[in-house]
C-alpha atoms as a printed R data frame, in Angstrom:
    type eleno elety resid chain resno       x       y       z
1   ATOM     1    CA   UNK     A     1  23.228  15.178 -12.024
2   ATOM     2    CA   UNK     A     2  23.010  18.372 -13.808
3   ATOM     3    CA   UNK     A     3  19.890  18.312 -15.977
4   ATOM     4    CA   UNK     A     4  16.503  17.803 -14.545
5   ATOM     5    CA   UNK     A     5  14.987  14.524 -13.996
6   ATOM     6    CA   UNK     A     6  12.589  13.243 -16.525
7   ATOM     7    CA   UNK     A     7   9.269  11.335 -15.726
8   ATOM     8    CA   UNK     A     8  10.259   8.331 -16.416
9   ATOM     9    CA   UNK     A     9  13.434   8.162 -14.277
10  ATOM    10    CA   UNK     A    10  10.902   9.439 -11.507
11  ATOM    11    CA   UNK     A    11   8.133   7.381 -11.553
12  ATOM    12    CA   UNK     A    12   7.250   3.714 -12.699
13  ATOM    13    CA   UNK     A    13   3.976   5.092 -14.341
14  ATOM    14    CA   UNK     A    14   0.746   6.838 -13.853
15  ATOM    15    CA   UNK     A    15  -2.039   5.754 -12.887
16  ATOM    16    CA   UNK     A    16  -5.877   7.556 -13.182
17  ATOM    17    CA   UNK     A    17  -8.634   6.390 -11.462
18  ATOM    18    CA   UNK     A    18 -11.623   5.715 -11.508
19  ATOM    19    CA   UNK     A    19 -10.950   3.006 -13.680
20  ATOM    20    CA   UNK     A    20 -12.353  -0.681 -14.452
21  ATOM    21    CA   UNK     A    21  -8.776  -2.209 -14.035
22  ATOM    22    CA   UNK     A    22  -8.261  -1.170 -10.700
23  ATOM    23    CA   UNK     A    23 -11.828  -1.856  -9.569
24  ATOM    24    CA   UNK     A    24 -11.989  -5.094 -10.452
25  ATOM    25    CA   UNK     A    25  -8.317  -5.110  -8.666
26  ATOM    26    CA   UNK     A    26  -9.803  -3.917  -5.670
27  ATOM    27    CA   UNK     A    27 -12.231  -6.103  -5.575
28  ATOM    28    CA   UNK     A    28 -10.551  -9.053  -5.528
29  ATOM    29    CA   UNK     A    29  -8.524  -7.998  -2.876
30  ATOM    30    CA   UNK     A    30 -10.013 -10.444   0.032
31  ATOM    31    CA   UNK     A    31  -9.940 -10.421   4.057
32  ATOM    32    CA   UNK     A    32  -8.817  -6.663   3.633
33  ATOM    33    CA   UNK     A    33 -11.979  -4.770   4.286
34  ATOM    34    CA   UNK     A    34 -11.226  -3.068   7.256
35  ATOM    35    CA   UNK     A    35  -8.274  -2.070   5.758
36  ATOM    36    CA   UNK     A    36  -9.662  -0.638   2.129
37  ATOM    37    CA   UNK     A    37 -12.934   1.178   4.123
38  ATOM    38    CA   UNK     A    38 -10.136   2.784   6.386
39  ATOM    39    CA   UNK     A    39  -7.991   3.619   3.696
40  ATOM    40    CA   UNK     A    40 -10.232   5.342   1.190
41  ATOM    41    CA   UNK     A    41 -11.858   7.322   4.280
42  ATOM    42    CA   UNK     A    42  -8.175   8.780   5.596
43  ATOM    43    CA   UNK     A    43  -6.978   9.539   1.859
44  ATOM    44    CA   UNK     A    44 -10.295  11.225   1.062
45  ATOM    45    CA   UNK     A    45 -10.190  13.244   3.997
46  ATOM    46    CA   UNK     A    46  -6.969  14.335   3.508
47  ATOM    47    CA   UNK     A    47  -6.743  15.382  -1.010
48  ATOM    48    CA   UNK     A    48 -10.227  16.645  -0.158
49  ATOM    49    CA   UNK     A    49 -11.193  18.125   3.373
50  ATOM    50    CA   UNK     A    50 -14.470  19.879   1.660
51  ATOM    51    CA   UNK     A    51 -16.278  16.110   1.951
52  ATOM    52    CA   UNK     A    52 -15.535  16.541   6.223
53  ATOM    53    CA   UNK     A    53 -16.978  19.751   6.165
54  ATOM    54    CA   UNK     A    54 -19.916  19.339   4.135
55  ATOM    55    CA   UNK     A    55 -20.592  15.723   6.893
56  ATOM    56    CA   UNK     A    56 -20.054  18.040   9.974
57  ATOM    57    CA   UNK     A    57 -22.390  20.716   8.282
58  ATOM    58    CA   UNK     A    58 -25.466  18.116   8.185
59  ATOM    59    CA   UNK     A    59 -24.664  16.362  11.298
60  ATOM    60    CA   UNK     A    60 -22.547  18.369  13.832
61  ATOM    61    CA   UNK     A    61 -23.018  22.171  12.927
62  ATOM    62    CA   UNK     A    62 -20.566  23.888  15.389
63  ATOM    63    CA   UNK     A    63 -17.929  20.909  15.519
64  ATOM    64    CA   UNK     A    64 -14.885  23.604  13.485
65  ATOM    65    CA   UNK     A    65 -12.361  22.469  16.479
66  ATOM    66    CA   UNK     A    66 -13.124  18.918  16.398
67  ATOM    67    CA   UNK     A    67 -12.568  19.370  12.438
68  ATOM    68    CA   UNK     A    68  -9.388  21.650  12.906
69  ATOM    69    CA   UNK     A    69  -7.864  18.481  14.825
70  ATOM    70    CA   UNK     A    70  -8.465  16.157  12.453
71  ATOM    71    CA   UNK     A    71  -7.673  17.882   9.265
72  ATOM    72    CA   UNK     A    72  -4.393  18.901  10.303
73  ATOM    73    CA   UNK     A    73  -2.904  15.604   9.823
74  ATOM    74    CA   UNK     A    74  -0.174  15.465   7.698
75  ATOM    75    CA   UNK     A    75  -0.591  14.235   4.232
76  ATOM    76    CA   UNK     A    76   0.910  10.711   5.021
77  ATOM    77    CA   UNK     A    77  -0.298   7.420   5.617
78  ATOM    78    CA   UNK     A    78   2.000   4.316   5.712
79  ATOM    79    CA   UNK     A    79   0.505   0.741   4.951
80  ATOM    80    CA   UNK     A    80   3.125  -1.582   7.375
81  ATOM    81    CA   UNK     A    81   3.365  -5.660   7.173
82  ATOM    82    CA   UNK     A    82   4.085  -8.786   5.949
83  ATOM    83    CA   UNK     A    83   5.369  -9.750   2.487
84  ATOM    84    CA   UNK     A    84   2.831 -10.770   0.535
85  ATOM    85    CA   UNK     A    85   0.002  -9.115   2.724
86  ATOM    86    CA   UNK     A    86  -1.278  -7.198   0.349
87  ATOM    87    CA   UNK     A    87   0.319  -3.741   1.007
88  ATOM    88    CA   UNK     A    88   1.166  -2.999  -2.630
89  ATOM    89    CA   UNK     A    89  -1.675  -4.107  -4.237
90  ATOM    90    CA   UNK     A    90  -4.313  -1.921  -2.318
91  ATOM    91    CA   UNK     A    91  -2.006   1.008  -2.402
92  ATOM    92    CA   UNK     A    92  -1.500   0.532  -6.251
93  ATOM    93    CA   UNK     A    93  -6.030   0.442  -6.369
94  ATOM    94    CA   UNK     A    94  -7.401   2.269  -3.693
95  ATOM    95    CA   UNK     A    95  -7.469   5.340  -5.524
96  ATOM    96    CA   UNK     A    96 -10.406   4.231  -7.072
97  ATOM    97    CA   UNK     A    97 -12.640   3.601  -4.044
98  ATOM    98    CA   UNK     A    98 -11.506   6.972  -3.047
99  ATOM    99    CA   UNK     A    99 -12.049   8.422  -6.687
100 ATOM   100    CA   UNK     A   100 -15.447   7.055  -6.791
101 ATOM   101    CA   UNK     A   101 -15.920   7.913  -2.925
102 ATOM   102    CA   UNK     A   102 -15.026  11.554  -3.388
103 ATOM   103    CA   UNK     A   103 -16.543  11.858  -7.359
104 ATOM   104    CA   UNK     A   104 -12.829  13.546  -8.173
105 ATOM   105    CA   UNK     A   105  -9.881  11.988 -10.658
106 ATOM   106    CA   UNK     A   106  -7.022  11.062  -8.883
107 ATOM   107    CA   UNK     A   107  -3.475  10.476 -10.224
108 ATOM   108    CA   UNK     A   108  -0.893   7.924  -8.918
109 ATOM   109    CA   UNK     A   109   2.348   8.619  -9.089
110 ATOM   110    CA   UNK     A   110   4.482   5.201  -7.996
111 ATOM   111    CA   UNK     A   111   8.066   6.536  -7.205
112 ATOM   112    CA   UNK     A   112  10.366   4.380  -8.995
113 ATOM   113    CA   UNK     A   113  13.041   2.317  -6.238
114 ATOM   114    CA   UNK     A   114  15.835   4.314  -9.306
115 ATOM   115    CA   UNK     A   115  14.941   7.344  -7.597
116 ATOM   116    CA   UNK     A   116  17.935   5.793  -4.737
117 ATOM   117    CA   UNK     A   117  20.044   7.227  -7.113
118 ATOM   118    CA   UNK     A   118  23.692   5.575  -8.276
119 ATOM   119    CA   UNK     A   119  25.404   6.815  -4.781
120 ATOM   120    CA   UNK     A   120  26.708  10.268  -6.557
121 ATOM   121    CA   UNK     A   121  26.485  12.797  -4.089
122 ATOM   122    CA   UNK     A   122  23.173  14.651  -4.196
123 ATOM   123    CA   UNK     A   123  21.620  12.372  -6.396
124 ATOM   124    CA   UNK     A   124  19.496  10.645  -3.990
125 ATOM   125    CA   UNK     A   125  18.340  14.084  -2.590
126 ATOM   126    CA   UNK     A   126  18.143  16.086  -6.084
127 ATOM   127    CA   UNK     A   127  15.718  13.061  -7.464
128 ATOM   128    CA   UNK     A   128  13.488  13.126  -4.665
129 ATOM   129    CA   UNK     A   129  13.027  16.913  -4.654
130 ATOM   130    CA   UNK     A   130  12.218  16.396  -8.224
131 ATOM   131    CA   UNK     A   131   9.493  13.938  -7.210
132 ATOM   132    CA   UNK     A   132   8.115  16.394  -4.734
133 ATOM   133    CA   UNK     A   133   8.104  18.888  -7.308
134 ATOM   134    CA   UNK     A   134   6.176  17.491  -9.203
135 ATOM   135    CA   UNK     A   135   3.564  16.350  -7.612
136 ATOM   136    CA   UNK     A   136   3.345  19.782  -5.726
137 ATOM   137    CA   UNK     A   137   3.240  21.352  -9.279
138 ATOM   138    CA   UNK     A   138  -0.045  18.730 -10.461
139 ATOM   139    CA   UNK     A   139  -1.842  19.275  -7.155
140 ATOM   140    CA   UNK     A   140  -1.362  22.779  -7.364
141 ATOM   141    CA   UNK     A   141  -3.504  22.682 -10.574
142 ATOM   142    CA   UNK     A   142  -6.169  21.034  -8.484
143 ATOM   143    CA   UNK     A   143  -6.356  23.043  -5.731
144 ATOM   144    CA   UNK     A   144  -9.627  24.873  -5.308
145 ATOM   145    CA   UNK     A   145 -10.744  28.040  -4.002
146 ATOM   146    CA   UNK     A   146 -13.855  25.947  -2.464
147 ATOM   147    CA   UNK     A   147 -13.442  23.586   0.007
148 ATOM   148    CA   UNK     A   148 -13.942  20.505  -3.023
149 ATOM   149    CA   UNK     A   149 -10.655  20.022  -4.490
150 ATOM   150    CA   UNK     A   150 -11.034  19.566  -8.654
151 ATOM   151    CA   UNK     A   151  -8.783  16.274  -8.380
152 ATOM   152    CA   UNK     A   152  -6.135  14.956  -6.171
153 ATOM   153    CA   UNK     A   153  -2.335  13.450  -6.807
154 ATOM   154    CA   UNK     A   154  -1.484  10.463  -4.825
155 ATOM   155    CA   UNK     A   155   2.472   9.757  -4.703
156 ATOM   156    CA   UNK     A   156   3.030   5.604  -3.888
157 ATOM   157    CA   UNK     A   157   6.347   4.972  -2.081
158 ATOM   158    CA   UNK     A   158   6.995   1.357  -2.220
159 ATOM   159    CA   UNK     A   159   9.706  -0.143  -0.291
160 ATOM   160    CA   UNK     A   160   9.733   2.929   1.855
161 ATOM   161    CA   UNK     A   161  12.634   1.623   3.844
162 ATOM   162    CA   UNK     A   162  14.706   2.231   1.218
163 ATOM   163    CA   UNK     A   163  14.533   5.647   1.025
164 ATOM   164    CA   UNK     A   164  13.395   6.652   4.318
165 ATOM   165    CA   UNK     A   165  15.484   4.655   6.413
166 ATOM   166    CA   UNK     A   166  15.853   5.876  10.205
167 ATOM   167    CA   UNK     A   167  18.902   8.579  10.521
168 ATOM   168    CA   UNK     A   168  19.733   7.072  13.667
169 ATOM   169    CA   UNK     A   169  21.558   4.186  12.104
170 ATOM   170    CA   UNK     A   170  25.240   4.446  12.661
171 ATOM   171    CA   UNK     A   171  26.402   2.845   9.462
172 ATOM   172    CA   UNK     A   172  23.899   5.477   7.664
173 ATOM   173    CA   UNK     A   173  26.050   7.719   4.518
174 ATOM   174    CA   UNK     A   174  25.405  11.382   4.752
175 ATOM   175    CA   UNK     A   175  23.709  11.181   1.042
176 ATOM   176    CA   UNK     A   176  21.164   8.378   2.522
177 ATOM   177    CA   UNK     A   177  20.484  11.014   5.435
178 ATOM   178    CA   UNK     A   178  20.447  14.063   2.698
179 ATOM   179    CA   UNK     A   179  17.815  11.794   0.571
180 ATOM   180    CA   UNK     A   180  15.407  11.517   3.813
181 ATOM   181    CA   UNK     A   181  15.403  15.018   4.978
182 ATOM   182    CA   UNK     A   182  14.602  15.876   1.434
183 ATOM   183    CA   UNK     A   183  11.103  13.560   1.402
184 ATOM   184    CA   UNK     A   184  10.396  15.543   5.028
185 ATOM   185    CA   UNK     A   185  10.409  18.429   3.392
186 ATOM   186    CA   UNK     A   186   8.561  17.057   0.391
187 ATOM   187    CA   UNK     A   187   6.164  16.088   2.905
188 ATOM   188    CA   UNK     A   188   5.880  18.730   4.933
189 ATOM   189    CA   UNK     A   189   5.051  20.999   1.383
190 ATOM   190    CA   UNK     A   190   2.151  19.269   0.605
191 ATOM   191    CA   UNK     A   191   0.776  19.702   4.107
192 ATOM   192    CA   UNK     A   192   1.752  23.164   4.699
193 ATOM   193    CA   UNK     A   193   0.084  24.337   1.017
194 ATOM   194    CA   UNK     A   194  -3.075  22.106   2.132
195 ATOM   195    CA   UNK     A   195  -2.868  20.724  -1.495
196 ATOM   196    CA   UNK     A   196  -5.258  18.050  -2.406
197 ATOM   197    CA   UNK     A   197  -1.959  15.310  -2.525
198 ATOM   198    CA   UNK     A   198  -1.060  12.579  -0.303
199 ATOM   199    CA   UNK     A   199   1.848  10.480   0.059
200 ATOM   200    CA   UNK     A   200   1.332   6.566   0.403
201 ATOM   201    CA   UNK     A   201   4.219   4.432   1.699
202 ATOM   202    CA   UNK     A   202   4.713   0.223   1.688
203 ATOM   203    CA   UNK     A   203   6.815  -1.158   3.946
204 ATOM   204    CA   UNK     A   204   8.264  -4.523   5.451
205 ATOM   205    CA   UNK     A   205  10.023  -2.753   8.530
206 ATOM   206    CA   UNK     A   206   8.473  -0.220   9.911
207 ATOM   207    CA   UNK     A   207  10.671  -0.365  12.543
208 ATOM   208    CA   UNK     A   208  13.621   1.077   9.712
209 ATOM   209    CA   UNK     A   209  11.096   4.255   8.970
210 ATOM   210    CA   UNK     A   210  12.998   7.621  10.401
211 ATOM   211    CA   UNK     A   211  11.031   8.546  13.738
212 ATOM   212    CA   UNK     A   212  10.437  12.117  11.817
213 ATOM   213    CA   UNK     A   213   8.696  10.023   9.044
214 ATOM   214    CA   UNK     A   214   6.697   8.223  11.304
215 ATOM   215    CA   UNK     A   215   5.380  10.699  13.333
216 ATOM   216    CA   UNK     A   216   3.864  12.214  10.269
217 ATOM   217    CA   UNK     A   217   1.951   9.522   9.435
218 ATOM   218    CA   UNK     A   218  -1.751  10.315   9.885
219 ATOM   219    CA   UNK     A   219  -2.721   6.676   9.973
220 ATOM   220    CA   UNK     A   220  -0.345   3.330  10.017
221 ATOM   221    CA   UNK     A   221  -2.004   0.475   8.699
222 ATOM   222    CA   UNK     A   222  -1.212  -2.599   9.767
223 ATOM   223    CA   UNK     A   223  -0.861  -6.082   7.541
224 ATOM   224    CA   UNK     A   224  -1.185  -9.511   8.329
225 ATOM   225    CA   UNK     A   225  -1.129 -12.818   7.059
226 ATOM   226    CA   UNK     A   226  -4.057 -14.555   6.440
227 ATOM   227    CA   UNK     A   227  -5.987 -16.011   9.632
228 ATOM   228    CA   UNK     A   228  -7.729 -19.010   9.501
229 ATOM   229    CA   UNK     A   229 -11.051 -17.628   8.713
230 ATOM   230    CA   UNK     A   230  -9.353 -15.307   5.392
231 ATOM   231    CA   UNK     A   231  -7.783 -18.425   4.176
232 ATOM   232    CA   UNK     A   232 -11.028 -20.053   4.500
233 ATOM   233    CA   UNK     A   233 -12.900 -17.392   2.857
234 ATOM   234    CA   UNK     A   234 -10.324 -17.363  -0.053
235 ATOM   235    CA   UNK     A   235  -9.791 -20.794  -0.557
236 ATOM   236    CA   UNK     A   236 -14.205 -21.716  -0.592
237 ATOM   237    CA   UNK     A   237 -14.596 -18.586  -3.124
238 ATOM   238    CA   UNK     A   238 -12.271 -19.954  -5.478
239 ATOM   239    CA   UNK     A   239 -12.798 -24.118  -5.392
240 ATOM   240    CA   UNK     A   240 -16.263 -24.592  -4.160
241 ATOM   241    CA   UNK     A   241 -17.743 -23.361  -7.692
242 ATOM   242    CA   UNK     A   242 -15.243 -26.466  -9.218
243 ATOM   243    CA   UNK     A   243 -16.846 -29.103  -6.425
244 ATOM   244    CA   UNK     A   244 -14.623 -28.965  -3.824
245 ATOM   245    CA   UNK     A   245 -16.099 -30.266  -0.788
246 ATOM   246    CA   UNK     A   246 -15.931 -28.833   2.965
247 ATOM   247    CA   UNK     A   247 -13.674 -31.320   4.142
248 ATOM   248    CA   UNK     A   248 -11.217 -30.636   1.261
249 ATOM   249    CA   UNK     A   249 -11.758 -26.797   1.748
250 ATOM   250    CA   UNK     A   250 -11.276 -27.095   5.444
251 ATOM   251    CA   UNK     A   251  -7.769 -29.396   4.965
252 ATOM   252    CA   UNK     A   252  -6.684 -26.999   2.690
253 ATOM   253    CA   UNK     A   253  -7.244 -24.212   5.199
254 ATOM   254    CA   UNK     A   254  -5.511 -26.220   7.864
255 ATOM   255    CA   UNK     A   255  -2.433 -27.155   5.520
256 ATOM   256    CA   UNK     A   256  -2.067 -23.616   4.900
257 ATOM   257    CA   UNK     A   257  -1.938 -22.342   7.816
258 ATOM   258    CA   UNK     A   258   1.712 -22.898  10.559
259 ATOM   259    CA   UNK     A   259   2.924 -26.198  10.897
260 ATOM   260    CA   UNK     A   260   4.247 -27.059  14.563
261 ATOM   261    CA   UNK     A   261   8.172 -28.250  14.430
262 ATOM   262    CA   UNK     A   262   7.667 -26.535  10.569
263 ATOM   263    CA   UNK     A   263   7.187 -23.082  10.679
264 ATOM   264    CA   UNK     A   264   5.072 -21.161  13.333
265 ATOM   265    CA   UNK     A   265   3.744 -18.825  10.038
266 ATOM   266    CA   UNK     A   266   0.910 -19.938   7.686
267 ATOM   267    CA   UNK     A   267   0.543 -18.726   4.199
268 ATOM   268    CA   UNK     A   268   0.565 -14.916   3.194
269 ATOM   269    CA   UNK     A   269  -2.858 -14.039   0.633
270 ATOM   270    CA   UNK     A   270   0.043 -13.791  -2.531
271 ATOM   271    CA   UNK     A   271   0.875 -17.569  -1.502
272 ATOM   272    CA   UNK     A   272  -2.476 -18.341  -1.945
273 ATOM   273    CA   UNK     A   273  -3.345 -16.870  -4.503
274 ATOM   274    CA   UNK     A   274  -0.273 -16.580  -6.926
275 ATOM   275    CA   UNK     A   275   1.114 -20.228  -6.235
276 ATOM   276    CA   UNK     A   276  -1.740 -22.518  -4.286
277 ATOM   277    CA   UNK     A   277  -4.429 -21.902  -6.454
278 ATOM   278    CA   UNK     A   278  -2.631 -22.050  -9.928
279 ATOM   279    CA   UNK     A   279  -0.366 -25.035  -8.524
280 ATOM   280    CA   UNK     A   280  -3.944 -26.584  -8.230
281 ATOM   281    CA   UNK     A   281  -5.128 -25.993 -11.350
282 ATOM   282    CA   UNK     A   282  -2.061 -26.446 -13.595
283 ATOM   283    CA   UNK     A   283  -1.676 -29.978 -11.897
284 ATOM   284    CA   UNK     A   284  -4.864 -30.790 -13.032
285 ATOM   285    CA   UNK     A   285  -4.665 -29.368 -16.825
286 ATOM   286    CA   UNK     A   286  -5.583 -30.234 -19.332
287 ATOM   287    CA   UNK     A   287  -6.783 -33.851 -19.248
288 ATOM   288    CA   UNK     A   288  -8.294 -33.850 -15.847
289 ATOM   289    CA   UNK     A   289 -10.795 -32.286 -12.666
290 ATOM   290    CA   UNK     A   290  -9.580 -30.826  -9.774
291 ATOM   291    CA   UNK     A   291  -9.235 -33.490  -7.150
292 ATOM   292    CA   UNK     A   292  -9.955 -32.215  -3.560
293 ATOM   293    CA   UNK     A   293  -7.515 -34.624  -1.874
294 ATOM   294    CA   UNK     A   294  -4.860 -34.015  -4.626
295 ATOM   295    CA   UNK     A   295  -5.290 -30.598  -4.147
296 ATOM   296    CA   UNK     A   296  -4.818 -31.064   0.214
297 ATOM   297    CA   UNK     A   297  -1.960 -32.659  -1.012
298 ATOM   298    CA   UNK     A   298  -0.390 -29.953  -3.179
299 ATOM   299    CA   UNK     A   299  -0.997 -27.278  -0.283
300 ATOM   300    CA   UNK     A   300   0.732 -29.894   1.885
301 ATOM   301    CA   UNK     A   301   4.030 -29.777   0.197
302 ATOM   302    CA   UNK     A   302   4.069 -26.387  -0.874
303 ATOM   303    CA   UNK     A   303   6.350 -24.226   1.748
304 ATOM   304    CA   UNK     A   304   5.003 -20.868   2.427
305 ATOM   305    CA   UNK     A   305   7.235 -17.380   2.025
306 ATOM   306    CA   UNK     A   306   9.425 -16.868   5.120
307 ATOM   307    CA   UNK     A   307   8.532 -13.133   6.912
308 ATOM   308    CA   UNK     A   308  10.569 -10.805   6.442
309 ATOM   309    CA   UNK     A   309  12.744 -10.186   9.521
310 ATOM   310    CA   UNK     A   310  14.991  -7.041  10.582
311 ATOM   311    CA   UNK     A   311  17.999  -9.393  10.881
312 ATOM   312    CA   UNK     A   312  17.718 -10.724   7.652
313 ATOM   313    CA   UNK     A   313  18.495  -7.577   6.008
314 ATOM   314    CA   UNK     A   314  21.768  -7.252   8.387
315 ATOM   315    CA   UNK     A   315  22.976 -10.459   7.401
C-alpha cells in the first residue's frame, strides 16, 4: 500500500452520541446492568479524568495518590464472552450513557475486520497505524487545557482476536506479529498523550489476546449467557403484556435453559431475542394469538448457538 488509507477502508462508520438510537439500544439491553454501570464509569474516567477529580475534590480532598493510581490506567478496556452475550451491542451504545454521564460528545470509531489487510507485507501494520492516527489526530482536537476534556473518541475493536492475536503462537506470520505491535503502540499513544480516547475491544477468546494486550487492559469485562433469572426477566417483559401466563413463562425459562444428555449450555440473550421471540410471534401471524403452550413448544425444539470454543477455531 502506497497511498494513505481512506475512512472508509478504516472504519465501518461513525457513530456520535448522545443519541436517541443508541439510547433506546441501550436500554433494551437486559440482565447487563452491572456490566453497562461498570462500563460507562471506567470509559468516563478514562476520555475524561476532570469528572474523578472534581468527585475527590467534594469528597476526599487530599486523595492525589489514590487518584494518580487509578488514572494511570491505560486507555483499554476489553469486553470478553460468549457469542451472543451481548458484547457488541453494549460496546456499539454505551457511549451514550457515558456521553450523557460525562455531558461531552463522543465519537465511535468501529475498526473495520478489512483493516487485517490482504496478507501484503505491511499492510496489516500500515492500516492499523492509520487507525491510530486518526483517532490520535480527533482526540487531539478535544484535548483540554482543564481537566474536562471538550469531547472524547472511542475506537471499537470487534473480533479483537483477529488482530491482536497472542505472539506466542508458533504458527503466527511475522506481518500478523508486525500488525499487533503496531495497535501496542497505538495504544500506548493515547495513554502516554493522556488524550480523552479509549480503545474498546470484543472478543470470544480472550485466551488468543497477546499477554502485552491484556495487561493493558484497565478493566476486562466478563459475558455470560443468560441465567435462569435473565431469561426469566426477558422472556415475562416481552409475553406477559400478550397474556402469557406464569406457568408458560416459567416452561419457557426452563426450555431455554441446558438440557441434560442435550447440551450442558442454555440460550445466549441474541437466541432469545433474535430467534425465540420472533419464532413465537411469526408462528402465530397473522390469523391467530400467541398460545403459551405452543410457544413452550417452539422454545422446546429450537437448539440454542453452540459456545464458541478455542478448538473450534484449530479445527
Amino acid at each position: 500500500m502506497n497511498t494513505k488509507p481512506t475512512l472508509d477502508e478504516l472504519f465501518e462508520r461513525r457513530i456520535t452520541y448522545p443519541d436517541f438510537d443508541p439510547q433506546s439500544r441501550l436500554a433494551r439491553l437486559i440482565g447487563l446492568d452491572d456490566q453497562k454501570s461498570r462500563l460507562t464509569k471506567i470509559l468516563g474516567l478514562l476520555v475524561n479524568p476532570g469528572g474523578l477529580t472534581d468527585w475527590a475534590r467534594r469528597h476526599h480532598p487530599g486523595a492525589e495518590p489514590l487518584l494518580d493510581v487509578v488514572l494511570r490506567r491505560p486507555p483499554l478496556v476489553v469486553l470478553a464472552g460468549d457469542v451472543g452475550s451481548g458484547k457488541t451491542e453494549l460496546a456499539e451504545t454505551i457511549g451514550d450513557a457515558v456521553a450523557r454521564q460525562e455531558k461531552i460528545d463522543i465519537t465511535l470509531l468501529p475498526l473495520s475486520l478489512s483493516t487485517r489487510g490482504q496478507g501484503r507485507v505491511g499492510e496489516m501494520t500500515q492500516l492499523l497505524t492509520a487507525a491510530f492516527d486518526y483517532t490520535v489526530a480527533e482526540a487531539t482536537k478535544l484535548k483540554s487545557a482543564s481537566a474536562k476534556a471538550r469531547g472524547a473518541v472511542i475506537l471499537l475493536v470487534d473480533e479483537a482476536d483477529a488482530l491482536a492475536q497472542s505472539r506466542e503462537a508458533a504458527q503466527m506470520h511475522h506481518e500478523d506479529r508486525a500488525g499487533v505491535n503496531a495497535f501496542i503502540r497505538g495504544i500506548d499513544r493515547i495513554a502516554n498523550a493522556k488524550l480523552p480516547a479509549a480503545v474498546l475491544m470484543c472478543t470470544n477468546r480472550l485466551s488468543a489476546l497477546d499477554p502485552a494486550v491484556r495487561r493493558r487492559a484497565a478493566d476486562v469485562l466478563s459475558f455470560a449467557r443468560p441465567g435462569e433469572e435473565q431469561r426469566r426477566f426477558v422472556l415475562s417483559s416481552r409475553l406477559e403484556s400478550i397474556g402469557l401466563g406464569r406457568h408458560h413463562i416459567e416452561s419457557l425459562v426452563t426450555a431455554t435453559g441446558p438440557k441434560r444428555g442435550a447440551h450442558d449450555y442454555g440460550f445466549t440473550f441474541s437466541d432469545l431475542t433474535q430467534r425465540l421471540l420472533p419464532a413465537i410471534v411469526l408462528d402465530a401471524y397473522p390469523s391467530r394469538p400467541v398460545d403459551g403452550a405452543r410457544a413452550v413448544e417452539i422454545a422446546r425444539t429450537m437448539t440454542p448457538t453452540p459456545p464458541f470454543r478455542d478448538r473450534d477455531a484449530a479445527a
